[in-house]
N, C-alpha and C positions, 0 to 999 in steps of 0.2 A: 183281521189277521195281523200276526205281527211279525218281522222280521230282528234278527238279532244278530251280529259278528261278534266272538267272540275272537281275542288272539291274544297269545300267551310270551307277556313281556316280561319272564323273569331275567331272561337270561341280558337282558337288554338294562331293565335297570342296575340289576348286577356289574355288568360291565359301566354306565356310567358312573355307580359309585365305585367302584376300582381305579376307574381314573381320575375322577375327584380325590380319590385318596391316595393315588398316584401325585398327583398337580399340589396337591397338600403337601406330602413329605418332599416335594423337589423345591415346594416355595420354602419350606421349613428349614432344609437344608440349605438355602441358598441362602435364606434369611442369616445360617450358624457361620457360614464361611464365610460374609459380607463384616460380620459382631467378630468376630473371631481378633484376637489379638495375636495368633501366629499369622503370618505369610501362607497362603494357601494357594496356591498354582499347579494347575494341568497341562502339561506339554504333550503335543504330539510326539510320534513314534521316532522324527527324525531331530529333536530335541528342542522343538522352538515353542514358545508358548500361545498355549489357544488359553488360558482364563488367568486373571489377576485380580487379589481381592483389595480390598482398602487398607490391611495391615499390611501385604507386599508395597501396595505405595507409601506407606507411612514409612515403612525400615529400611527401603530403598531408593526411596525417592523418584522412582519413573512412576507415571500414571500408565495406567494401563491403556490408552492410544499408542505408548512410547513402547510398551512391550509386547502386547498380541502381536504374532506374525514374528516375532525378532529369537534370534537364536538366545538359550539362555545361559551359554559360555558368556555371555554377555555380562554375567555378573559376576566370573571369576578373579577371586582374587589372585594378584601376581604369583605363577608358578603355580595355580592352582587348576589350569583349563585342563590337563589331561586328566586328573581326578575327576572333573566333573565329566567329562566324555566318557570316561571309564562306568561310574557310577551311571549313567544312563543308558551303556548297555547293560550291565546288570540287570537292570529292573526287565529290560527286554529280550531277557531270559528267562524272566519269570522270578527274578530274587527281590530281595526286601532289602533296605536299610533302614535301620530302626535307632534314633538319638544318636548321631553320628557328628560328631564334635567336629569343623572343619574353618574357612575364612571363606568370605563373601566381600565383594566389591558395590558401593551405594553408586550413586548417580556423580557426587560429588568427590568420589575417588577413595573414598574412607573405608580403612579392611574391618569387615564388624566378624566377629566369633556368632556362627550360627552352630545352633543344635538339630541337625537335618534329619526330617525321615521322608522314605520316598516308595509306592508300593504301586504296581501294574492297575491299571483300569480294565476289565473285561468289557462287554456288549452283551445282551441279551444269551447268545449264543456262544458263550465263553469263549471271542476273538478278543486278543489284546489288542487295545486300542489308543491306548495313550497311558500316561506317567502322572500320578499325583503326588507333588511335594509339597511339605510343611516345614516350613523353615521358619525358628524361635532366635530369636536376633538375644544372646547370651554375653554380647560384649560386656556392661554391666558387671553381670554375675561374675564373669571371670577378672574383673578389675580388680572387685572385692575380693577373689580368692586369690588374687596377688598381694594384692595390700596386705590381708591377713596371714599368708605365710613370711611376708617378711617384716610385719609386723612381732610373728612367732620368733621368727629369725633373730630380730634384732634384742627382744624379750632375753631369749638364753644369751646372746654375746652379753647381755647385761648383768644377766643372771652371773652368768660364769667370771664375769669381769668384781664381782659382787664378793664373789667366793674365795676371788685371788685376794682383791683388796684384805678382806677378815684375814686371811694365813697372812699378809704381809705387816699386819696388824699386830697380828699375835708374835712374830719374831722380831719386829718392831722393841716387843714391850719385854722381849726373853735376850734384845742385844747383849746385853751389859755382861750377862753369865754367859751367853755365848763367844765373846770375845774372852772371857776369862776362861772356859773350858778349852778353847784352841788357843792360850797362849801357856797352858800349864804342857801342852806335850812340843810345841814349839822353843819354847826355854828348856826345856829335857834337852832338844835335838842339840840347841845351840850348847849347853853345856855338855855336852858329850861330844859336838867335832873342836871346840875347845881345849878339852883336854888331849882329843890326841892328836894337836897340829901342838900343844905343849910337848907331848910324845916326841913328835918327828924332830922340834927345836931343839932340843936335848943335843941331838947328833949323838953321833955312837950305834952301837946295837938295840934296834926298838922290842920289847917285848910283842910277837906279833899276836899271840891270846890276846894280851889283853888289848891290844888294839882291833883285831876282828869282836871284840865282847863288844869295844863303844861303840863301834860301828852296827854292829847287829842292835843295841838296845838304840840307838838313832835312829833306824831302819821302822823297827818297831811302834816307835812314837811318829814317825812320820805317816805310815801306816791309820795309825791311830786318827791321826788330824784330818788324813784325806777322808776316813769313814763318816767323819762329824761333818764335810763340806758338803761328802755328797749326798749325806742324807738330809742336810738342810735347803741344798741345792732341790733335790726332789719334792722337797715339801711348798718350797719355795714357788716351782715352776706353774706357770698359766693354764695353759695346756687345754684342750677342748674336753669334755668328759668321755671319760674312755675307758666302757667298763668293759671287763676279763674276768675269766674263771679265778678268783683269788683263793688260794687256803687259807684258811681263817687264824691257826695260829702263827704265821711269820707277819699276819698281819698286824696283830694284837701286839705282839711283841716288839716289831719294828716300831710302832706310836707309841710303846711304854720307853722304848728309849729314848726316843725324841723329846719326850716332856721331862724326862729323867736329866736334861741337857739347863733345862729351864729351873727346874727345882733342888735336885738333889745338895745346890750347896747352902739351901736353907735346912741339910739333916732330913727332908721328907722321902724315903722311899715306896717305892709303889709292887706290893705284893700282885707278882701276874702267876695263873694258876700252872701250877706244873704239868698238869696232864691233859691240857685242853684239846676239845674235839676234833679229830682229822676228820673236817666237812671244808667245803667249800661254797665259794657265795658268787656272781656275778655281779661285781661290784667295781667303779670307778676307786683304785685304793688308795689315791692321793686324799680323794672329796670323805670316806670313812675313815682312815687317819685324820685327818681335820676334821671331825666330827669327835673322836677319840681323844685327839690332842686338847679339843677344847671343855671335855668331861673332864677329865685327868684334873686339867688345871685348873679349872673350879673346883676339883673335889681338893685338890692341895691348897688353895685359899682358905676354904671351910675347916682344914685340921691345922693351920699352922700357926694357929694360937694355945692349941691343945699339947699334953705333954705327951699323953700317948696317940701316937699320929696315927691312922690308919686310914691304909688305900687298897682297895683291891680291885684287880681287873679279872673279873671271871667269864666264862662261856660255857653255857650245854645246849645239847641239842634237841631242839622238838620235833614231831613227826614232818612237818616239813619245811621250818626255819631253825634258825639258830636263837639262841640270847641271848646279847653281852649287856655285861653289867658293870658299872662302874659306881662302886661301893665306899661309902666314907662317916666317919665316926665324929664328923663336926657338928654344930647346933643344927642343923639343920633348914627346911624354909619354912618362910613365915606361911599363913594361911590364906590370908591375901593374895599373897602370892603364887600360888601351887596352882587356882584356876587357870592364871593366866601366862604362867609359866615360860611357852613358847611363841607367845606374843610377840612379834617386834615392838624394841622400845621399853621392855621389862625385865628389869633388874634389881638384884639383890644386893649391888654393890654401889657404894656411894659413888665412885668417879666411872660407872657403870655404864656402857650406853644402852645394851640390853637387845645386842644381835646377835650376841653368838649363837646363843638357843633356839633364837630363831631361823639364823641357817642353818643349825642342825637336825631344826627340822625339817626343812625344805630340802636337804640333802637327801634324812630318810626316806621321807615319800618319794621321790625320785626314785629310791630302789626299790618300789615297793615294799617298805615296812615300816615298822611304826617306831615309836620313840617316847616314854613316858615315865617320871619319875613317884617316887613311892616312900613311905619313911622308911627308914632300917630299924629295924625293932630294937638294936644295942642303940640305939643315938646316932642321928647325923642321917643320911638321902641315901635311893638307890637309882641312879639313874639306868632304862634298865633301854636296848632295842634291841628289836627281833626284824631280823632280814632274814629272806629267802633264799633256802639252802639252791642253789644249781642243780638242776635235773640229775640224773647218771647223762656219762656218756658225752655231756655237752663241751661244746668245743668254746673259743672266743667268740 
């Protein structure tokens, strides 16, 4: 005879591989937060720490003997402890904070920029039981993103330091007519209270016409001279970039006068169109006048060996920019030349340095638009940009 037991251990080896595979993911896990390069820490409910992994000691400097058991306002940095108090009732609400940018205090007193997240622990039976934090030690990174904004920072003061120098450049090299076009309505003025302190010398009865005439035509020309200061005064001035809803024709036409100040006593005028486009542009209009001013007067170099001189300054409008054109009937550029155009350090002229073009291209792109020249079919260049008309409606 034979006797036999049978008993039925599914449910038994079931359950030991669950907790093998249980005791797996807890070593696995414990393995991740030990490797781990953030700060990884579990506080009890009343905020003191029960776990510390080897990246909390590496970015803080306490070993974990020094922090189990220890409150972890512990690592606040100055004026930071009621945020951290704060933040850890939160969690004990039930809330989350997720990449929360704040200061942390090391062992050695040093405030590091951490990037914090911090989320409730449950228990089997969904009771909160404690607080998990991961704290990413960001001082570094944000060193970097300091360096680099005022590395940005210092770029534009250079930039714009760049742009003043080129305008102080160009009237620089326009002195000479500018001092000859403010001493022609200056010598008016003085010749006209001239004659009538001769008037008043006389004695006797002054004719007072014609003395309110020289006065008024004095007035006139004084008038005159002030318009020429202050519009060189503005072209003149440093000023940070400061762009505004500009209308495009007082703009065109305010830089045709200004270059008109430099040339017109070589006989060169400059044809600006009469019925230019009422649009408007979002433009710094010192940095496009200097961009204007500096087409103009290379296109008046390029004709002023020629007899019949031609300059034009046009604009029309495309569906959603503008294009001004600055037109001339001189020889034109070389072919060499034309690739590299707006190059710094390339130029068409012998005593040349070959920047103007260059910051005017750097001007365009700054207002988003482009800048690019082309031949004129009669002879001679079309330098032509297209800037971005201003939305409707838009304000400074």
């Amino acid at each position: 005879m034979v006797m036999a037991s049978v008993i039925d251990i599914t449910e038994r080896k079931a359950s030991e591989l669950a907790l093998r595979e249980s005791e797996h993911r807890a070593r696995s896990l414990a393995a991740i937060v030990e490797s781990s390069g953030d700060a990884i820490v579990s506080l009890s409910l009343d905020g003191r720490v029960a776990t510390w992994n080897k990246a909390a000691e590496r970015i803080f400097g306490y070993t974990a003997a020094e922090m189990i058991g220890q409150p972890v306002v512990r690592l606040a940095a100055p004026g930071y402890e009621a945020e951290m108090l704060e933040i850890v009732d939160r969690i004990r609400r039930g809330s989350r904070v997720d990449h929360y940018e704040t200061r942390r205090r090391d062992k050695d007193g040093r405030i590091l920029e951490i990037s914090l997240t911090e989320s409730p622990i449950y228990d089997a039976d969904g009771q909160l039981v404690g607080i998990s934090k991961v704290l990413r030690d960001i001082t570094a990174r944000k060193a970097a993103e300091a360096a680099l904004k005022q590395s940005e920072a210092r770029l534009q003061e250079l930039n714009t330091e760049l742009l003043h120098v080129s305008r102080l450049s160009t009237m620089g090299q326009m002195a000479a007519v500018v001092t000859h076009e403010l001493n022609q309505p200056l010598t008016a003025i003085t010749s006209y209270m001239d004659t009538a302190a001769l008037l008043l010398g006389r004695g006797g009865e002054v004719p007072v016409s014609r003395l309110s005439g020289l006065l008024e035509r004095a007035g006139k020309q004084a008038n005159r001279a002030g318009e020429i200061i202050e519009r060189l005064r503005g072209f003149m001035s440093r000023g940070e970039t400061d762009k505004r809803i500009e209308p495009v024709p007082p703009l065109l036409k305010e830089a045709a006068e200004l270059v008109l100040i430099g040339i017109k006593q070589k006989g060169i005028g400059i044809n600006v169109q009469p019925d230019l486009p009422d649009v408007k542009i979002l433009a710094d209009k010192i940095q496009i006048q200097q961009v204007l001013l500096n087409l103009l007067r290379n296109a008046a170099e390029a004709v002023a060996e020629k007899d019949d001189r031609q300059i034009s300054l046009v604009a029309e409008p495309r569906e959603d920019s503008v294009r001004i054109s600055v037109i001339d009937n001189g020889p034109g550029l070389p072919e060499e030349v034309q690739a590299k155009l707006f190059q710094p350090f390339v130029s068409t002229k012998r005593s040349g340095m070959g920047v103007g073009l260059s910051i005017c291209h750097t001007i365009v792109t700054a207002h988003g638009g482009r800048i690019w020249a082309e031949p004129n079919s009669g002879g001679g260049t079309i330098f032509r940009i297209a800037l971005p008309v201003a939305p409707e409606g838009s304000e400074r």
